[in-house]
MOPAC internal coordinates of N, CA, C and O (Angstrom, degrees):
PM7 1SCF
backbone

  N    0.0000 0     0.00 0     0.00 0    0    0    0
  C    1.4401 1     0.00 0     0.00 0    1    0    0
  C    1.5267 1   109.55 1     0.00 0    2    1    0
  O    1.2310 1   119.24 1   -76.04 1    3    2    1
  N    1.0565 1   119.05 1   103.96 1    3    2    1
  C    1.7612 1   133.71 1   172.27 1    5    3    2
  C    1.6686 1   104.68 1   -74.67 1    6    5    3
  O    1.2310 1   132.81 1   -55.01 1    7    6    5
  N    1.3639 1    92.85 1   124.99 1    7    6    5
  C    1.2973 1   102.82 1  -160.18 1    9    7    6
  C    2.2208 1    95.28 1   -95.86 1   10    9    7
  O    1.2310 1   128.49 1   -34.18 1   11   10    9
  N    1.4095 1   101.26 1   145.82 1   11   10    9
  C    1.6075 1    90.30 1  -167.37 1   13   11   10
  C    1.8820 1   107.67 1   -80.98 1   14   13   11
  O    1.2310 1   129.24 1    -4.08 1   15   14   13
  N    1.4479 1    99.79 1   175.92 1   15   14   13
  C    1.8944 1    95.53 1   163.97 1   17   15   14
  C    1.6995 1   119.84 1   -32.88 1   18   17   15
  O    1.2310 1   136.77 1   114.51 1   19   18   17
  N    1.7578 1    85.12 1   -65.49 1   19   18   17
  C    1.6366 1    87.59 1  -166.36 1   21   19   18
  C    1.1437 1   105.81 1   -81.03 1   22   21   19
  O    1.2310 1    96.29 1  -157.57 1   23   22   21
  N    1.3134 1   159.44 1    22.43 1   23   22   21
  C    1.2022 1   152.98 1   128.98 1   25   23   22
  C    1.6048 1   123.95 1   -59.48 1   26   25   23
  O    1.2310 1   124.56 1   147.51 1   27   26   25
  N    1.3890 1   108.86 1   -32.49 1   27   26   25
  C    1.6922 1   134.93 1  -155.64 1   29   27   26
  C    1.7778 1    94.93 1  -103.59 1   30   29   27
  O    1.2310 1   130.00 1   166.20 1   31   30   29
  N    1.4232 1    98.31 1   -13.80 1   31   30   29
  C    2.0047 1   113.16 1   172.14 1   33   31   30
  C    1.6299 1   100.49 1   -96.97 1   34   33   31
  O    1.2310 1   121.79 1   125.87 1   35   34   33
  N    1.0272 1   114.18 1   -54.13 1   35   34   33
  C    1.6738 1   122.32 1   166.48 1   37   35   34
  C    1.5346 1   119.39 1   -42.24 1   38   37   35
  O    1.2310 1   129.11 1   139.07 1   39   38   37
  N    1.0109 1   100.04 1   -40.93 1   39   38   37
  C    1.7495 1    94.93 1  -175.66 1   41   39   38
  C    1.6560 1   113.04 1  -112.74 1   42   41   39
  O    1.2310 1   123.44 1  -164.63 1   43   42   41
  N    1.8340 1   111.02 1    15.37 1   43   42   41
  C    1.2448 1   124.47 1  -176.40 1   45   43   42
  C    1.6654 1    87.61 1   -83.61 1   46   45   43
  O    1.2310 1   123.81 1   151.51 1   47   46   45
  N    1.5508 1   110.30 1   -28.49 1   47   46   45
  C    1.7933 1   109.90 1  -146.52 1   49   47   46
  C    1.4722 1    89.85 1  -101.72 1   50   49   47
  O    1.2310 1   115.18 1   161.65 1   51   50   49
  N    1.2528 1   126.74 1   -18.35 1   51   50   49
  C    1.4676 1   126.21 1   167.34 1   53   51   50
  C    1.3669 1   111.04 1   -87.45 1   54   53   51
  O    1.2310 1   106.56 1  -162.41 1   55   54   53
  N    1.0596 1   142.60 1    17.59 1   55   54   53
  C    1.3651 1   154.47 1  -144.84 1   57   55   54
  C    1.9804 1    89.45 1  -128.66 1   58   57   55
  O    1.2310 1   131.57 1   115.57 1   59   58   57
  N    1.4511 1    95.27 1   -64.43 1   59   58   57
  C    1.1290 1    98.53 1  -155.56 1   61   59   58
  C    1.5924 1   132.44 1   -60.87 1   62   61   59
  O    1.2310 1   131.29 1   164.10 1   63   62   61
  N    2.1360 1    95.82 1   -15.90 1   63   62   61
  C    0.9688 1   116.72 1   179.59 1   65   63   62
  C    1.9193 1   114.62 1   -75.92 1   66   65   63
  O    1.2310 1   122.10 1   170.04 1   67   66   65
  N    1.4948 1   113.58 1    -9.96 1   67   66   65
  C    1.2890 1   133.34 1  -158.00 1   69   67   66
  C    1.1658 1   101.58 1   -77.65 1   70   69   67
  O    1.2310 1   114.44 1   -47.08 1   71   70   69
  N    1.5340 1   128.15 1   132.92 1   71   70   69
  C    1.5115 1   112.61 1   154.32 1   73   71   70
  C    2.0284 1   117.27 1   -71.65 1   74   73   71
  O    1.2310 1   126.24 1     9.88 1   75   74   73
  N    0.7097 1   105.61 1  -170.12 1   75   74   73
  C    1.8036 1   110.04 1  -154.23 1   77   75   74
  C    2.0677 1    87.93 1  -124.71 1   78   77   75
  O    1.2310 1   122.99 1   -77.74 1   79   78   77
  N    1.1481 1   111.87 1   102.26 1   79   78   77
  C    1.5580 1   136.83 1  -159.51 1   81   79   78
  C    1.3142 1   102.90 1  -121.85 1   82   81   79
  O    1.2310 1   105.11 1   163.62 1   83   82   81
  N    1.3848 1   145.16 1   -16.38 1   83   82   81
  C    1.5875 1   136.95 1   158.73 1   85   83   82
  C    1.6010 1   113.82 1  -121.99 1   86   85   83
  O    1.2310 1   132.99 1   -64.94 1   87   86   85
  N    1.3683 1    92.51 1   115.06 1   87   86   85
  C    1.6576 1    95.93 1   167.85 1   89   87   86
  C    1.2383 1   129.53 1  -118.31 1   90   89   87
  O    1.2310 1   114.50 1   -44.10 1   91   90   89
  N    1.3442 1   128.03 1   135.90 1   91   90   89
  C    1.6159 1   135.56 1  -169.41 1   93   91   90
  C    1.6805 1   103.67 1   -94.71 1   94   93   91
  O    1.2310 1   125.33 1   -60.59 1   95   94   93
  N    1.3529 1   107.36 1   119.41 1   95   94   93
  C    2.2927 1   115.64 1  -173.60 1   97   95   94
  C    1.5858 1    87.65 1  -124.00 1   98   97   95
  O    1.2310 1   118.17 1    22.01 1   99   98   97
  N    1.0345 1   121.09 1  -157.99 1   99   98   97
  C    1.4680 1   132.33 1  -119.64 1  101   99   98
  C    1.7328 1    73.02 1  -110.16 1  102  101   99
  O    1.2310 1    92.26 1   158.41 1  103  102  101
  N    1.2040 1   164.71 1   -21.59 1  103  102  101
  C    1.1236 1   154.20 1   139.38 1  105  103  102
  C    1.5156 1   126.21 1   -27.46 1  106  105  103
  O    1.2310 1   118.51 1   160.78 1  107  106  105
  N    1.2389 1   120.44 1   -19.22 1  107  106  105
  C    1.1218 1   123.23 1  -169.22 1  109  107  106
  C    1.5678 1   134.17 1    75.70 1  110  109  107
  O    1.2310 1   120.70 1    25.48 1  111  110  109
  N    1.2193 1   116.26 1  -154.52 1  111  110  109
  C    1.7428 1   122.71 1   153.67 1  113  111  110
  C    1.6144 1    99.87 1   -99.01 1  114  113  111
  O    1.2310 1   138.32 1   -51.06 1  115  114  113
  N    1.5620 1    82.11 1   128.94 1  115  114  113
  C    1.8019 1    87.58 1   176.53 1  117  115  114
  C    1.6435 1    84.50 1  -134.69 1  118  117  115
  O    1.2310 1   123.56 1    25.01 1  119  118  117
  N    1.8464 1   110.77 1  -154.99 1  119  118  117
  C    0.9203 1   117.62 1  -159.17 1  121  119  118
  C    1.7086 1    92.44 1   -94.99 1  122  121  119
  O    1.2310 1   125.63 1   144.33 1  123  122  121
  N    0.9363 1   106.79 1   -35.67 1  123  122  121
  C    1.5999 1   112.84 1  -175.80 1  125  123  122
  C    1.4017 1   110.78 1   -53.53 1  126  125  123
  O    1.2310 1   128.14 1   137.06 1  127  126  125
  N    1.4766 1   101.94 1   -42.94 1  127  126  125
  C    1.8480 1   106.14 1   168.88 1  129  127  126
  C    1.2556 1   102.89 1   -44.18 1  130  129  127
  O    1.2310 1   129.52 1   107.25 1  131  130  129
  N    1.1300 1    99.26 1   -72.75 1  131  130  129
  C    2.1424 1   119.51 1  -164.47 1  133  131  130
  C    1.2977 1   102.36 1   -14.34 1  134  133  131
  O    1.2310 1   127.28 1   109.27 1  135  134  133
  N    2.0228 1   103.60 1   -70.73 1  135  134  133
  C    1.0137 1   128.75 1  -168.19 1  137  135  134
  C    1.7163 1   116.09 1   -33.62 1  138  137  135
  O    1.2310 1   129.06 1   121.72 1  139  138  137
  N    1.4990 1   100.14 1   -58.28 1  139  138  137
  C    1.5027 1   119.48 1   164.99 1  141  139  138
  C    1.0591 1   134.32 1   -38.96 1  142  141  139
  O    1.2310 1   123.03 1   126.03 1  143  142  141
  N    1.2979 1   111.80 1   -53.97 1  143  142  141
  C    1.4538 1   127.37 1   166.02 1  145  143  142
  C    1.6765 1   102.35 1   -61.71 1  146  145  143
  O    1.2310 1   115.37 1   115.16 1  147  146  145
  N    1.0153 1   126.39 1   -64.84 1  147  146  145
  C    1.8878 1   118.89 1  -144.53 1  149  147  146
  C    1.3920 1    81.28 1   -79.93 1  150  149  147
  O    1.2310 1   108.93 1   142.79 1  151  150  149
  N    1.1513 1   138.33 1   -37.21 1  151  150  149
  C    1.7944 1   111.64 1   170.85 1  153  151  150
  C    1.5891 1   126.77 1   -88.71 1  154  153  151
  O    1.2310 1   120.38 1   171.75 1  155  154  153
  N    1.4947 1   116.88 1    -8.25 1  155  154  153
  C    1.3156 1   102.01 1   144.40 1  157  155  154
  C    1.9758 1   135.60 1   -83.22 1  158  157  155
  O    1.2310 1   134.18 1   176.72 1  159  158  157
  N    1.4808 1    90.18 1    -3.28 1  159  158  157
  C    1.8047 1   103.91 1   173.13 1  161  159  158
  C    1.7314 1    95.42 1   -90.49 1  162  161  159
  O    1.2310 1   111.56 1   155.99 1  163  162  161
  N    1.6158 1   133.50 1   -24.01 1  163  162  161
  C    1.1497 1   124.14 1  -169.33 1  165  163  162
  C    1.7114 1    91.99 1   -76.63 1  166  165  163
  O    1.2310 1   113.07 1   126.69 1  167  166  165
  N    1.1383 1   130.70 1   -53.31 1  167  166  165
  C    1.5130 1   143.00 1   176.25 1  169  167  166
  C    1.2573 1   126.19 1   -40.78 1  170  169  167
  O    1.2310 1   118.11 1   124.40 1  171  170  169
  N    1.5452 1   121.21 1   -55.60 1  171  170  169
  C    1.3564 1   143.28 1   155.88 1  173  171  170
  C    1.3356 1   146.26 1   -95.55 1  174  173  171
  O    1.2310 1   126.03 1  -175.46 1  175  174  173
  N    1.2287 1   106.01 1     4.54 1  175  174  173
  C    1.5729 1   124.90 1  -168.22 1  177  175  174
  C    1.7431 1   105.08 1    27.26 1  178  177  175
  O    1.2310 1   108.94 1   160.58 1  179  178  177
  N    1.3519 1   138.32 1   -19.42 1  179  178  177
  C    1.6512 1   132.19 1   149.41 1  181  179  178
  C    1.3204 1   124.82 1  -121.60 1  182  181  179
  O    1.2310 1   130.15 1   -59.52 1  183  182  181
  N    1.3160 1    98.03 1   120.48 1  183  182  181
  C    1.9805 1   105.50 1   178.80 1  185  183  182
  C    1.6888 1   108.12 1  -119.54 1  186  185  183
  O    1.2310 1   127.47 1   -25.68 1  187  186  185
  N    1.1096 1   103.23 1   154.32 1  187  186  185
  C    1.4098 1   120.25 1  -173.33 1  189  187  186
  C    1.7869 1    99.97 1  -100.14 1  190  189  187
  O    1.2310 1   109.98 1   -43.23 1  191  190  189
  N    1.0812 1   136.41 1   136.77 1  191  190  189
  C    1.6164 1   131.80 1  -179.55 1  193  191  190
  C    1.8344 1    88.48 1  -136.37 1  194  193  191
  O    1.2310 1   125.29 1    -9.20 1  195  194  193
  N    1.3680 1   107.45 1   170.80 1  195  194  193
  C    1.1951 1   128.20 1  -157.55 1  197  195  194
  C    1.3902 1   107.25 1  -149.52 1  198  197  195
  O    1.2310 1   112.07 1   -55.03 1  199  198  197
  N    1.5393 1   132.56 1   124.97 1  199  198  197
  C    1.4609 1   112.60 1  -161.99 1  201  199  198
  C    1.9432 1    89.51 1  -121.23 1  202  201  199
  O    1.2310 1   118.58 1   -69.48 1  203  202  201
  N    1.3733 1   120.30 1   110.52 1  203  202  201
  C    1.4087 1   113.14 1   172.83 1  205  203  202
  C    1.1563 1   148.24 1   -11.24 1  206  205  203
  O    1.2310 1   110.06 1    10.99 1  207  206  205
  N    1.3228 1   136.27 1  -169.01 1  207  206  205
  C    1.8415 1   122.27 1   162.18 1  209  207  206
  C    1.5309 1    89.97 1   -97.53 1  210  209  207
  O    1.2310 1   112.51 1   131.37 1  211  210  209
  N    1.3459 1   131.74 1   -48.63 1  211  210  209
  C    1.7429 1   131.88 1   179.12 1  213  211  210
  C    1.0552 1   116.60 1   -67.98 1  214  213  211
  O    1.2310 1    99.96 1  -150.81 1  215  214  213
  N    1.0909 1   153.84 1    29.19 1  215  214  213
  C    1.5153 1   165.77 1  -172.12 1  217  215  214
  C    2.0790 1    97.44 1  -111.32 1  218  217  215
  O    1.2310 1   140.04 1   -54.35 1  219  218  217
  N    1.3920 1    78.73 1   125.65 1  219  218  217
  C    1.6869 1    76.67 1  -178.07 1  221  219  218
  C    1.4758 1    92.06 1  -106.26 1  222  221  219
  O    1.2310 1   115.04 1  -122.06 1  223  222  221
  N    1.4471 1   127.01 1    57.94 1  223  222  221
  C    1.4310 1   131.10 1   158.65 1  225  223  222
  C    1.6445 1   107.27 1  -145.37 1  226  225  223
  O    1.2310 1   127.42 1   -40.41 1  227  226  225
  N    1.5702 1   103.32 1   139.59 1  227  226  225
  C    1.3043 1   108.21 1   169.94 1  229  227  226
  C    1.4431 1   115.04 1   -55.57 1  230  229  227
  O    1.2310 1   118.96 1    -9.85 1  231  230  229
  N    1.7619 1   119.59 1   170.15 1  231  230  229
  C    1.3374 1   105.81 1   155.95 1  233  231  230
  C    1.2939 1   130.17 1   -64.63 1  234  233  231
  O    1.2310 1   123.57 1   163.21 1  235  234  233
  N    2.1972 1   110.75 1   -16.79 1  235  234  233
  C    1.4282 1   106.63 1  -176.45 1  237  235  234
  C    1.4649 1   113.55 1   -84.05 1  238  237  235
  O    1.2310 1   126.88 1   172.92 1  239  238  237
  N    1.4529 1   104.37 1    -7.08 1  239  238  237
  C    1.3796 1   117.34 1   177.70 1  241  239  238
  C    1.4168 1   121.38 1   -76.25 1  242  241  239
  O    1.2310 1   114.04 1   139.87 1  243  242  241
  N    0.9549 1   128.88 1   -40.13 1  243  242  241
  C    1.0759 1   171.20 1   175.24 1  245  243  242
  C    1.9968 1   102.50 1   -63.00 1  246  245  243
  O    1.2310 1   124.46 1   103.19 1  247  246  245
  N    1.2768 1   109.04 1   -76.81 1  247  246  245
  C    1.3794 1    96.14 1  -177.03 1  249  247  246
  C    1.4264 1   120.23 1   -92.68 1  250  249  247
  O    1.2310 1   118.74 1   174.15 1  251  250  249
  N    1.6648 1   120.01 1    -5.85 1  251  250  249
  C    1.5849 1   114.60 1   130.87 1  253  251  250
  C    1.5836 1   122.35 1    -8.67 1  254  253  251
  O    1.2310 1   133.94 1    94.45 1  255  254  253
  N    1.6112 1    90.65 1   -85.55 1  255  254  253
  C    1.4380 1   131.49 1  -147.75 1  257  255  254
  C    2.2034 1    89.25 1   -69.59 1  258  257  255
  O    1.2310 1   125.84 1   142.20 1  259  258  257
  N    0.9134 1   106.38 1   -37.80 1  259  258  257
  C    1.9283 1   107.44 1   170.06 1  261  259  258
  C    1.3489 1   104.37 1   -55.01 1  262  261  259
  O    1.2310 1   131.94 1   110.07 1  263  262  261
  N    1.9583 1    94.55 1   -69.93 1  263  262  261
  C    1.6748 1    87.78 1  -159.47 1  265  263  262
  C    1.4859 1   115.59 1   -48.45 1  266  265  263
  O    1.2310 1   119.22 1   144.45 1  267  266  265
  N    1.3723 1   119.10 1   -35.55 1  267  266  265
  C    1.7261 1   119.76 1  -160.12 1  269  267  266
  C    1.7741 1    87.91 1   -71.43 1  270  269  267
  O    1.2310 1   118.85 1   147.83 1  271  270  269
  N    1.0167 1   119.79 1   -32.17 1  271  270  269
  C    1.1216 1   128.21 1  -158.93 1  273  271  270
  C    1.7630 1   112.56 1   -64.86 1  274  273  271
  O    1.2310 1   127.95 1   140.05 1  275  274  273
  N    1.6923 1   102.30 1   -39.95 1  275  274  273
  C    1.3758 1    93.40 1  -144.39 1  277  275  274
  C    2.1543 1    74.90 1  -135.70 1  278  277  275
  O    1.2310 1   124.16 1   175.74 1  279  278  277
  N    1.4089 1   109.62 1    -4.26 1  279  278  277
  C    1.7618 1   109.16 1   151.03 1  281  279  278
  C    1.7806 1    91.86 1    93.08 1  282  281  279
  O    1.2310 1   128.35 1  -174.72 1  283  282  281
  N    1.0819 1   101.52 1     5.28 1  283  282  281
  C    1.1526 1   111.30 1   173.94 1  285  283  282
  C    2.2099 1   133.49 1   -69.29 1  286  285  283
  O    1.2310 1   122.19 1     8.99 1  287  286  285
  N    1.1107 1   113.41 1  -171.01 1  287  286  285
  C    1.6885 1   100.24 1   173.90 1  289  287  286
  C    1.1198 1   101.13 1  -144.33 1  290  289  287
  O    1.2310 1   121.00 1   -41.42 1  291  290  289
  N    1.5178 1   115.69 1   138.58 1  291  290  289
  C    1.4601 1   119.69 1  -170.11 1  293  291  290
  C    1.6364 1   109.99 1   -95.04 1  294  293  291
  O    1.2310 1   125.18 1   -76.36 1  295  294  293
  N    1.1832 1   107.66 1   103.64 1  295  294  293
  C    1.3496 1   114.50 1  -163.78 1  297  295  294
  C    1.8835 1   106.71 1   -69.72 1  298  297  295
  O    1.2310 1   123.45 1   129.20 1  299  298  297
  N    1.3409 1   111.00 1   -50.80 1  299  298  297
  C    1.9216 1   115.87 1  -165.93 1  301  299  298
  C    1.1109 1    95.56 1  -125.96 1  302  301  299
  O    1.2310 1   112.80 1    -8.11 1  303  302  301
  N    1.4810 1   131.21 1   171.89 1  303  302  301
  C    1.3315 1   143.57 1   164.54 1  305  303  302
  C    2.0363 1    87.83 1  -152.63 1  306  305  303
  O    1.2310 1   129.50 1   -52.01 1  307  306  305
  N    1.6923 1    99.30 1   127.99 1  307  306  305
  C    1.6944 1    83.07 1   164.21 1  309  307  306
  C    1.8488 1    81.61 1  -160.17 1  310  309  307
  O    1.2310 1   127.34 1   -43.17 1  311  310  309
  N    1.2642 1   103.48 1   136.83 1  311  310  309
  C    1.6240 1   112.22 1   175.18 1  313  311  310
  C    1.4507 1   106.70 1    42.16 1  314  313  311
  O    1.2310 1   111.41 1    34.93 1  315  314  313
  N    0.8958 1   133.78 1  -145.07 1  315  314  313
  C    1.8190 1   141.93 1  -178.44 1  317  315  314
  C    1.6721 1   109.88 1   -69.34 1  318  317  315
  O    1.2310 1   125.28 1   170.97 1  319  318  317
  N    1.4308 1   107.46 1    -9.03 1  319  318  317
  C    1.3919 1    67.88 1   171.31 1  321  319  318
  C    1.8039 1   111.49 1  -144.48 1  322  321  319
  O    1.2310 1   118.58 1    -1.76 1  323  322  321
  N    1.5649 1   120.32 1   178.24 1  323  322  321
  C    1.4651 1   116.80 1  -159.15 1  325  323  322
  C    1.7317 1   108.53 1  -118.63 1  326  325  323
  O    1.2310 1   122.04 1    -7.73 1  327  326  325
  N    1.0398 1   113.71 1   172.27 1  327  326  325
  C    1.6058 1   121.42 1   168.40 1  329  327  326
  C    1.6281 1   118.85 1  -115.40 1  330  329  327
  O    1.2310 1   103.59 1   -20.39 1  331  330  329
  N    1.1453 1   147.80 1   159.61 1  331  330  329
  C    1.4625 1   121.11 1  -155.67 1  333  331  330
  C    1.7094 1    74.04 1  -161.01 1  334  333  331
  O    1.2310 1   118.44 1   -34.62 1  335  334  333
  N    1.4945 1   120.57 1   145.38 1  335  334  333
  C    1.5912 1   121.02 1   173.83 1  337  335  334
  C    1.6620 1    88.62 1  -147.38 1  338  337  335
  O    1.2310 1   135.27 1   -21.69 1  339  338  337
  N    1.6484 1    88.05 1   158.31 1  339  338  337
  C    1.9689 1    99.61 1  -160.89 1  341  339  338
  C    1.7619 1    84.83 1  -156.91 1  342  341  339
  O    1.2310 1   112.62 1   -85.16 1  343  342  341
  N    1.2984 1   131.53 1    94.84 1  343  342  341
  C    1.3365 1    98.55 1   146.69 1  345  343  342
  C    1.6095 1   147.71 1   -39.28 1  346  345  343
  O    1.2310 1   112.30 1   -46.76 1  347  346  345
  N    1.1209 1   132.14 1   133.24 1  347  346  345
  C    2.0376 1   109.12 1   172.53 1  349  347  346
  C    1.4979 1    80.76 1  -103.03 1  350  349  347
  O    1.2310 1   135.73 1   -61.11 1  351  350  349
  N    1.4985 1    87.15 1   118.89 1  351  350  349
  C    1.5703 1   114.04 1   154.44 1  353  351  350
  C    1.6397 1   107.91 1   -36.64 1  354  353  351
  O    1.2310 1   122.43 1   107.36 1  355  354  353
  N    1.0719 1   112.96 1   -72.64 1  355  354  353
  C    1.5963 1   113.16 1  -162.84 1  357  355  354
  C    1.2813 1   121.06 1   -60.34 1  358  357  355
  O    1.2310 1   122.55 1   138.72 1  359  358  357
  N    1.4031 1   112.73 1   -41.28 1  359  358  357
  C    2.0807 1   137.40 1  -165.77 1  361  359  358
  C    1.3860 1    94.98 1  -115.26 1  362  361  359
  O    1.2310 1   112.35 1  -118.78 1  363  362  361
  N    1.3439 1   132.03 1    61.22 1  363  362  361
  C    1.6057 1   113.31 1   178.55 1  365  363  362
  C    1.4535 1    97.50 1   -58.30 1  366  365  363
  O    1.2310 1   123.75 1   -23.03 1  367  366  365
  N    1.7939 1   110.40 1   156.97 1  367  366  365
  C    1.6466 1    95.61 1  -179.79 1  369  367  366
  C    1.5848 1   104.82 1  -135.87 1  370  369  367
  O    1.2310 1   130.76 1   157.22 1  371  370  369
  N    1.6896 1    96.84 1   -22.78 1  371  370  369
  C    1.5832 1    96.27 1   151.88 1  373  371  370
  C    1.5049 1   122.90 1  -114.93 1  374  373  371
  O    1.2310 1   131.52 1   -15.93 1  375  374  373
  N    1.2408 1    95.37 1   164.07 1  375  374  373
  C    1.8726 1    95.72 1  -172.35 1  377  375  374
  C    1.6031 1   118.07 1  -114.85 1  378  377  375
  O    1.2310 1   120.54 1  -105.27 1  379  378  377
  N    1.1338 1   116.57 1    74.73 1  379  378  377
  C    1.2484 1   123.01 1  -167.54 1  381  379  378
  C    2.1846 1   120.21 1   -43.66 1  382  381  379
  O    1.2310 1   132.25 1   -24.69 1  383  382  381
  N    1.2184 1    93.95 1   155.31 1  383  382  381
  C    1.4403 1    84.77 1  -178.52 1  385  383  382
  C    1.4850 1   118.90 1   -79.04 1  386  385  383
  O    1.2310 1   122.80 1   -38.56 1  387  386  385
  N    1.3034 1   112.24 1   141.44 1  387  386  385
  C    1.5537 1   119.31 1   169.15 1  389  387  386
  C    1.7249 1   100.78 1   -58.23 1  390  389  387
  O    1.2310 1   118.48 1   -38.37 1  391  390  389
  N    1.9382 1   120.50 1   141.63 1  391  390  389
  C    1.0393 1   134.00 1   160.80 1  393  391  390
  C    1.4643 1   110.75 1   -92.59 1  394  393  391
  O    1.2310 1   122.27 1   -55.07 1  395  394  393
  N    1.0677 1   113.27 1   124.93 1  395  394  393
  C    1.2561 1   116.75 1  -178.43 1  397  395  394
  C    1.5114 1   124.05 1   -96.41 1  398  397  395
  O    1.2310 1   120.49 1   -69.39 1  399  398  397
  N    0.8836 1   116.67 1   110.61 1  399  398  397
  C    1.6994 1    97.83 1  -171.56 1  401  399  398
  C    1.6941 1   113.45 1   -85.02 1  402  401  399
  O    1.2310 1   129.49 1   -24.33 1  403  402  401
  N    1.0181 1    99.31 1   155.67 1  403  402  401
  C    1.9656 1   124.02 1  -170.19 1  405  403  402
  C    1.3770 1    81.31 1   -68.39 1  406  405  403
  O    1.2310 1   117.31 1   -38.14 1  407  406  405
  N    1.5137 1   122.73 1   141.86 1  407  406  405
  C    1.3863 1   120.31 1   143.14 1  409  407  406
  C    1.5446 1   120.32 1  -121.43 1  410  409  407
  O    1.2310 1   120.10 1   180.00 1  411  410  409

């Protein structure tokens, strides 16, 4: 599910209110990350992550390498750190906006 502009603007501004709860250090993405991530995206459907100064991955590298990872959509990228969005099927908890198209 490709999430649209104004949705991906919507959850930039809910983003911002978030504290930043996954961080990538000189370990990389391993499985333990993963783990982290797909049950803090099962919990919150948006998390803020933070990629170190010793991290031999960018932040775009970095939240690439999550989303494919954890099926997720990479909502922001700004300096070190990323935004990551996951609906939960079952508990939706945000309600994104309908795009409307011009006719």
């Amino acid at each position: 599910m490709a999430i649209t502009s104004k949705q991906r603007s919507q959850l930039r501004g809910l983003a911002a209110g978030e504290d930043t709860i996954i961080q990538v250090g000189k370990g990389g993405i391993n499985d333990n990350l993963i783990a982290s991530v797909k049950a803090a995206l099962a919990a919150r459907e948006l998390i803020k992550g933070r990629v170190l100064e010793n991290a031999m991955l960018s932040a775009r590298e970095a939240c690439d390498a999550l989303s494919v990872a954890c099926g997720a959509e990479p909502v922001q990228v700004i300096g070190t750190k990323f935004v990551l969005y996951k609906r939960n099927e079952k508990e939706p908890k945000i309600v994104l906006v309908k795009d409307r198209k011009k006719q």
